[in-house]
C-alpha positions as CSV (number, residue, x, y, z in Angstrom):
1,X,63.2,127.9,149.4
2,X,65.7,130.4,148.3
3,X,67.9,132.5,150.8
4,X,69.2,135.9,149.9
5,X,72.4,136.5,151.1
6,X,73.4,139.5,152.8
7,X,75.9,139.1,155.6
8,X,79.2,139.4,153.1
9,X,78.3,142.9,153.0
10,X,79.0,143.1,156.7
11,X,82.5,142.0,155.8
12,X,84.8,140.0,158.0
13,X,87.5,143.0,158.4
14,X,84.5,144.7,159.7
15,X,83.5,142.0,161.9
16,X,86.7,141.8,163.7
17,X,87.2,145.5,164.1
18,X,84.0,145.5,166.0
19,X,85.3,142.9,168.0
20,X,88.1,144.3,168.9
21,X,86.5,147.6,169.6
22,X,84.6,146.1,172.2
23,X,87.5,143.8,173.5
24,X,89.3,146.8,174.0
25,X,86.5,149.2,175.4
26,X,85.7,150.1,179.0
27,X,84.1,147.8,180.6
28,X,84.7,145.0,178.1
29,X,81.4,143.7,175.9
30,X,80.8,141.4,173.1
31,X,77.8,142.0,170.6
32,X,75.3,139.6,171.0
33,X,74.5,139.3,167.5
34,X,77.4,136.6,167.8
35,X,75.9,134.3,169.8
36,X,74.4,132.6,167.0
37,X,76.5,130.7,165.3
38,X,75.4,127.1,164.5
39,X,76.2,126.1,168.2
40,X,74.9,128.7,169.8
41,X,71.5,128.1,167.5
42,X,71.1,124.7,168.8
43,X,71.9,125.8,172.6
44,X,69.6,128.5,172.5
45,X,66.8,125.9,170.7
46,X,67.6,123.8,174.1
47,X,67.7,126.8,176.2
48,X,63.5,127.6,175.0
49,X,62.6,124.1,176.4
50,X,64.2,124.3,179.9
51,X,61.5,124.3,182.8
52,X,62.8,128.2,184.2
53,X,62.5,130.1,180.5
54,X,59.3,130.6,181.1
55,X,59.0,132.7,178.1
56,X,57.7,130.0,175.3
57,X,55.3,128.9,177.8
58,X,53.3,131.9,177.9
59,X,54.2,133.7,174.5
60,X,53.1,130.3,172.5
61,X,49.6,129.9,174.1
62,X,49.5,133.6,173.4
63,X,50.3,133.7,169.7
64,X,48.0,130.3,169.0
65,X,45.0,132.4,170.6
66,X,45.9,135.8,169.0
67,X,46.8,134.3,165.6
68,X,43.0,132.9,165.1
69,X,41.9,136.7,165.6
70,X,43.9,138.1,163.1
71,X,44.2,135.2,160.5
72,X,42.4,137.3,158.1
73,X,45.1,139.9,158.1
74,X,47.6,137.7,156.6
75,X,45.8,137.2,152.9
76,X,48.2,138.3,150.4
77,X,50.9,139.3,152.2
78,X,54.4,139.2,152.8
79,X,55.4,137.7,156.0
80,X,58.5,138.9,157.3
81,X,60.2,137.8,160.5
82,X,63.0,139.6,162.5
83,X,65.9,137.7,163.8
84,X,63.7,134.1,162.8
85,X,66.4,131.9,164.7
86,X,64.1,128.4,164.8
87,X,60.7,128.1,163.4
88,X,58.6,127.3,166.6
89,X,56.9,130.5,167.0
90,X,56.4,130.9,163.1
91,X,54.7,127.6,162.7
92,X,52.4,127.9,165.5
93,X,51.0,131.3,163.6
94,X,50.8,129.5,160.2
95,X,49.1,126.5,161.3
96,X,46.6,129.1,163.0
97,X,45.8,130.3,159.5
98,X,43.6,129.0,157.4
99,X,45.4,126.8,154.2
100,X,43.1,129.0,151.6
101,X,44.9,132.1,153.2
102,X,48.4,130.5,153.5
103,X,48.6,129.4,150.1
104,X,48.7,133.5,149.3
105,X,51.9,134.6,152.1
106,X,55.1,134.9,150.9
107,X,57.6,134.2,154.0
108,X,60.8,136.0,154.2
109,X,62.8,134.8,157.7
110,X,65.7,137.2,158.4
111,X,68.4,136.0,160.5
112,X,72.1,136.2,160.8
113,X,72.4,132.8,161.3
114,X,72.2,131.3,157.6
115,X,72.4,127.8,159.0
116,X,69.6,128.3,161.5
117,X,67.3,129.9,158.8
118,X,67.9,126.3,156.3
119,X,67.1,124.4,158.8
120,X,63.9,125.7,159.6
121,X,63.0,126.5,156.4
122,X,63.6,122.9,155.4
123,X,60.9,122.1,158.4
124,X,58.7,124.9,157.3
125,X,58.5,123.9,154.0
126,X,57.7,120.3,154.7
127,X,54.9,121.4,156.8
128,X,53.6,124.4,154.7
129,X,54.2,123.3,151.3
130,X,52.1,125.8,150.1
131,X,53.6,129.0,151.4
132,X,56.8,130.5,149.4
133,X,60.0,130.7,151.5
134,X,62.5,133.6,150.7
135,X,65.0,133.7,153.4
136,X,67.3,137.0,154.2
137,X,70.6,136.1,155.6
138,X,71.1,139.4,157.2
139,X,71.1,141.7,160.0
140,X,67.7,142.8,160.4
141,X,68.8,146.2,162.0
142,X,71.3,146.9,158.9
143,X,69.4,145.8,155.9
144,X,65.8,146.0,156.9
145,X,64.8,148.0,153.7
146,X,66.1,144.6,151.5
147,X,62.5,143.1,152.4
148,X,60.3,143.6,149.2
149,X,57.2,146.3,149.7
150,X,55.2,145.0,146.5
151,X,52.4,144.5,148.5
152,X,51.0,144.3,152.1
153,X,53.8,143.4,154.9
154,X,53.0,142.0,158.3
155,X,56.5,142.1,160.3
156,X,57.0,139.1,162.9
157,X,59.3,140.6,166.0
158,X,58.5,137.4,168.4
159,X,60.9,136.3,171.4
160,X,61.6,139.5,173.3
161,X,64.3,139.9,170.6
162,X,64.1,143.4,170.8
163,X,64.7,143.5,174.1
164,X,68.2,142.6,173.6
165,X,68.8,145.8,172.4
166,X,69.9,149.0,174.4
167,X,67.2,151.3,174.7
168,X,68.8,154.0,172.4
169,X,69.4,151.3,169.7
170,X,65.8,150.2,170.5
171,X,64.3,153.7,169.5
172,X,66.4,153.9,166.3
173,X,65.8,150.8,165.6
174,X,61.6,151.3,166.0
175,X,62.1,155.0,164.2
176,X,63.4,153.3,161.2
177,X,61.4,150.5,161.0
178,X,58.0,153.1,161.1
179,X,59.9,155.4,158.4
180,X,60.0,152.1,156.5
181,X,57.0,150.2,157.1
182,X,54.0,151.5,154.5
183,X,50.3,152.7,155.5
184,X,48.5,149.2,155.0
185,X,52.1,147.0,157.0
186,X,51.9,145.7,160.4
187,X,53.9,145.0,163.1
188,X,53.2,141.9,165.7
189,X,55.3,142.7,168.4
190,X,56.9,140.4,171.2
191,X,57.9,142.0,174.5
192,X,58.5,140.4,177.9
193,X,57.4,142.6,180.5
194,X,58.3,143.3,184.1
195,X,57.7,140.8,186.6
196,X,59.2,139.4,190.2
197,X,62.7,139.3,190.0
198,X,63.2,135.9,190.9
199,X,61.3,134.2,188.3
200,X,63.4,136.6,185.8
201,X,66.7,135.7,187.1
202,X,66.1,132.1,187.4
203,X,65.4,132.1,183.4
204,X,68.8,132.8,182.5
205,X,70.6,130.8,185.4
206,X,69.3,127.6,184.6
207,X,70.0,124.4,186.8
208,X,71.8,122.0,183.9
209,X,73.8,125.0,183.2
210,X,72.8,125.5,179.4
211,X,72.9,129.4,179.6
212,X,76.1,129.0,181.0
213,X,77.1,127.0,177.7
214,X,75.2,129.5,175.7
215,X,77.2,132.6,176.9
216,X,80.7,131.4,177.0
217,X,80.0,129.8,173.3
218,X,80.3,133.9,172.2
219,X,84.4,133.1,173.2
220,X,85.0,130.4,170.7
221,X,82.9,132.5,167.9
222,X,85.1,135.2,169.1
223,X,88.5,133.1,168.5
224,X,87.2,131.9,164.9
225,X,87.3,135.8,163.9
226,X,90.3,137.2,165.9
227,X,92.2,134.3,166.6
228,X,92.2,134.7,169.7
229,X,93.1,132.1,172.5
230,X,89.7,132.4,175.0
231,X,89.5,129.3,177.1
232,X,85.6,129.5,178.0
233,X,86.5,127.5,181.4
234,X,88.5,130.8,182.4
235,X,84.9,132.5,182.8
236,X,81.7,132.6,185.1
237,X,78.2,133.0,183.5
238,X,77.1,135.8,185.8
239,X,73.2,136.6,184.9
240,X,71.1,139.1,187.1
241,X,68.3,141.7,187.1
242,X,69.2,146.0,187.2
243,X,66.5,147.5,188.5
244,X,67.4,150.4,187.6
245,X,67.7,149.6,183.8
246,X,65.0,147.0,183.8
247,X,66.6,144.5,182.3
248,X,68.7,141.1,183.0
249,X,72.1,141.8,182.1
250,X,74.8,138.5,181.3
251,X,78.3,139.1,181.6
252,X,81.3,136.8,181.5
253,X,83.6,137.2,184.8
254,X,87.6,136.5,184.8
255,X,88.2,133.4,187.2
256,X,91.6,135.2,187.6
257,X,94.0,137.4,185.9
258,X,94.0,136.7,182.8
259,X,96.2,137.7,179.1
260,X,94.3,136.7,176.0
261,X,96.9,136.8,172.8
262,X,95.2,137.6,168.8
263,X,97.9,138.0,165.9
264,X,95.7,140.2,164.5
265,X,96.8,142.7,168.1
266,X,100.4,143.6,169.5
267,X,99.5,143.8,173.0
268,X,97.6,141.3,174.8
269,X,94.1,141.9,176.3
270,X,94.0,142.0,180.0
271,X,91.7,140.8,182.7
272,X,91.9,141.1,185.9
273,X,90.1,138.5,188.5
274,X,86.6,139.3,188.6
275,X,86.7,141.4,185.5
276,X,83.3,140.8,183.5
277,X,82.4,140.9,179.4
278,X,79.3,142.5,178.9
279,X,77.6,139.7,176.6
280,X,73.7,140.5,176.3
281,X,71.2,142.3,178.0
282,X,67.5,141.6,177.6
283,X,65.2,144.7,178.6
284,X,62.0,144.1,180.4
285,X,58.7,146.4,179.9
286,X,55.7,148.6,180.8
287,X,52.2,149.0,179.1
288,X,53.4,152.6,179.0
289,X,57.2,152.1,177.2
290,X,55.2,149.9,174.4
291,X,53.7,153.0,174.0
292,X,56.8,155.1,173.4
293,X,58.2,152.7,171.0
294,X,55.1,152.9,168.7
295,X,55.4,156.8,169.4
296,X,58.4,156.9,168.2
297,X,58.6,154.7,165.1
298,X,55.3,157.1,164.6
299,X,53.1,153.8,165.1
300,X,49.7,153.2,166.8
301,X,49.2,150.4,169.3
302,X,45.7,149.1,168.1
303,X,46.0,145.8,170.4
304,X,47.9,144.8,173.2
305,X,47.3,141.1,173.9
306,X,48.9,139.9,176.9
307,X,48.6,136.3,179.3
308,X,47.0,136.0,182.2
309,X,50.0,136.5,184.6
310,X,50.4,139.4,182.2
311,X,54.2,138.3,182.4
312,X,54.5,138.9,178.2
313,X,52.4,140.8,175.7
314,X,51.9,140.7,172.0
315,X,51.4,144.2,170.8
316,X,49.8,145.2,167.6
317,X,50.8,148.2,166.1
318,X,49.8,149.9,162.3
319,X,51.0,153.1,160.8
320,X,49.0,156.7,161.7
């Protein structure tokens, strides 16, 4: 397995100026690429087996069923997946896939989280000997040309991870990835779609309180860069569905008035009680915005495979 490493490039200065940009704006927000540090990996990994995230439940079934109609596709190409975290959805497509045709992919992972991406390419590798592993240790919406084009792509955007993303970022985000994907590429697309609101917010306010953990993790990964003094107890996990944004929005809310000291700033950072951090959103969507996005990014939807319920979809999409 070898891992390319791209996240220097990013820079810590430029890290911590993002931060504090965000620390600083109005209201206050982290970026949720943070998250994922090597705690926040392992939390999330729990997070995908509680009984409310109902999302591996039906996206799994879905990809083991879809992955036996398109196993074909997959000869000779290179394999790329967006934001990779563990390998649970990955390995359920490979094992779909005939070994004569696996023997022939090249799989390039690309994640932020470096630690994430060796362990699961260590279980990957045990499992699929045969297939090459070339890991990108990078931000998949900064360096998404780094993935090698000498031959056929199939690109792997499983989880709803898009949907984490605003929906201006998500258009420039799909309008680059068409300008970049080639005439015979693919992309397999994840989205969760809209459904009743209490099964949504239930998801991300989980009984054992693992979200919670999840969310207020972002404050220590935030006082390794800036050196700052967040005590995560000082916080609620606050997760709930806008309506009129479609998506379930986590914040972080002040317990009370609050002063949080960096070195790295001359004033504090204020909170007042009931004051929230913006930490994630996750977007929720229509048969008709799946179309926009391949509109956009100049793509054609050629199959939209959904569950029962109809609560997630896998969309298909190929250049025009």
């Amino acid at each position: 397995m070898i891992i390319e490493d791209m996240m220097p490039e990013i820079g810590e200065i430029s890290i911590r100026e993002k931060l504090l940009n965000c620390l600083n704006s109005n209201p206050k927000t982290l970026p949720c690429m943070l998250f994922y540090d090597k705690k926040g990996s392992e939390l999330f990994e729990k997070i995908t087996k509680l009984e409310e995230y109902y999302l591996p439940k039906v996206e799994i079934p879905l990809l083991i069923s879809t992955a036996k109609k398109l196993n074909s596709e997959f000869k000779y190409c290179n394999l790329v997946e967006l934001g990779s975290g563990d390998c649970s959805k990955i390995s359920v497509l490979l094992n779909a896939v005939p070994k004569d045709i696996r023997q022939t992919i090249v799989y390039y992972p690309v994640d932020v989280s470096r630690e994430a991406m060796e362990k699961s390419g260590h279980i990957l590798q045990e499992r699929f000997p045969e297939i090459d592993i070339h890991g990108i240790n990078a931000d998949f919406l900064e360096h998404i040309e780094s993935i090698p084009e000498n031959r056929k792509r199939f690109f792997c955007f499983f989880g709803s991870t898009i949907g984490n993303l605003t929906k201006v970022r998500t258009m420039e985000f799909m309008k680059h990835l068409g300008e970049v994907m080639n005439k015979n590429d693919r992309l397999f697309l994840g989205v969760d779609m809209v459904k009743d609101i209490n099964v949504m917010e239930r998801a991300y306010n989980d009984i054992m309180g693992i979200t919670a953990e999840f969310n207020k993790n972002i404050l220590r990964v935030a006082n390794a860069h800036l050196g700052t003094d967040f005590d995560p107890n000082d916080f609620d996990h606050v997760a709930f569905f806008n309506e009129e944004l479609s998506r379930i929005e986590m914040h972080l809310k002040a317990k009370k008035d609050l002063e949080v000291k960096s070195p790295l700033l001359k004033e504090k950072i204020i909170f007042k009680k009931g004051e929230t951090i913006h930490t994630e959103n996750s977007h929720k969507y229509t048969v008709d915005y799946i179309h926009k996005m391949a509109d956009t990014a100049d793509l054609c939807v050629s199959n939209i495979y959904s569950d029962d319920k109809k609560w997630f979809s896998l969309t298909e999409m190929v250049k025009r």
